[in-house]
N, C-alpha and C positions, 0 to 999 in steps of 0.2 A: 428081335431075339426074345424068347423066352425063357423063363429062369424060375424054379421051384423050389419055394422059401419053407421053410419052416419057424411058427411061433412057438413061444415056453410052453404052450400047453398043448404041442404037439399037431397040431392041425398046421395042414400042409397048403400054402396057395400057389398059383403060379401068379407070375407077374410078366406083363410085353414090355421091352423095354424097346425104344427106338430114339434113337438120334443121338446127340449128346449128352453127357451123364459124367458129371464129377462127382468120386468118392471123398468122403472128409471124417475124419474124425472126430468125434466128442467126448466131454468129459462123464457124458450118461449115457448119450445114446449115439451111435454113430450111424452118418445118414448118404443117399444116394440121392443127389439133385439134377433132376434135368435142365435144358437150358429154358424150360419155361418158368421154371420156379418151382415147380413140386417134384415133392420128396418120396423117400421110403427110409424109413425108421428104424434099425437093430439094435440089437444089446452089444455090450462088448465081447458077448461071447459067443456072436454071431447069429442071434434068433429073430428074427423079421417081429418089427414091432409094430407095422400097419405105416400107413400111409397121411402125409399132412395137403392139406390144397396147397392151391399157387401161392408162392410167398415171394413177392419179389420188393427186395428193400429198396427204397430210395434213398441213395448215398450210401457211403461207402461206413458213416456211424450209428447209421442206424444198423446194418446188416447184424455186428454179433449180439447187440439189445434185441431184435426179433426173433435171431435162431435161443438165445438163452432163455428167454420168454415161453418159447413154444416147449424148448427139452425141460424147462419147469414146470410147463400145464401138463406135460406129458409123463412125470415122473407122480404128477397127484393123480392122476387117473388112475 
């Protein structure tokens, strides 16, 4: 399936999406994770904020210390 995002500064991408993909929400950025472990990144008010690698946590406390981690690096950029 393909799907055509738009970021804050208007520039249009498409993106393939195939297989599994859970939505989740965040307190900055809310994200689209495959079942391999990478994501795609929006604002809250829906505008495609790019893409992070494979992140896949080991254990079940590591996971929100990683995803907080990365919506941190991701709000200084």
């Amino acid at each position: 399936m393909k799907i055509r995002v738009q970021r804050e500064d208007g520039q249009i991408e498409t993106l393939e999406l195939c297989g599994t993909w859970v939505f989740r929400d965040g307190e900055i950025l809310c994200r689209v994770t495959h079942e391999s472990g990478s994501e795609h990144f929006f604002t809250p008010e829906g505008y495609y904020d790019g893409w992070g690698s494979c992140v896949v946590p080991t254990g079940t406390e590591r996971a929100p210390l990683v995803i907080t981690a990365l919506e941190a690096k991701r709000q200084v950029e």
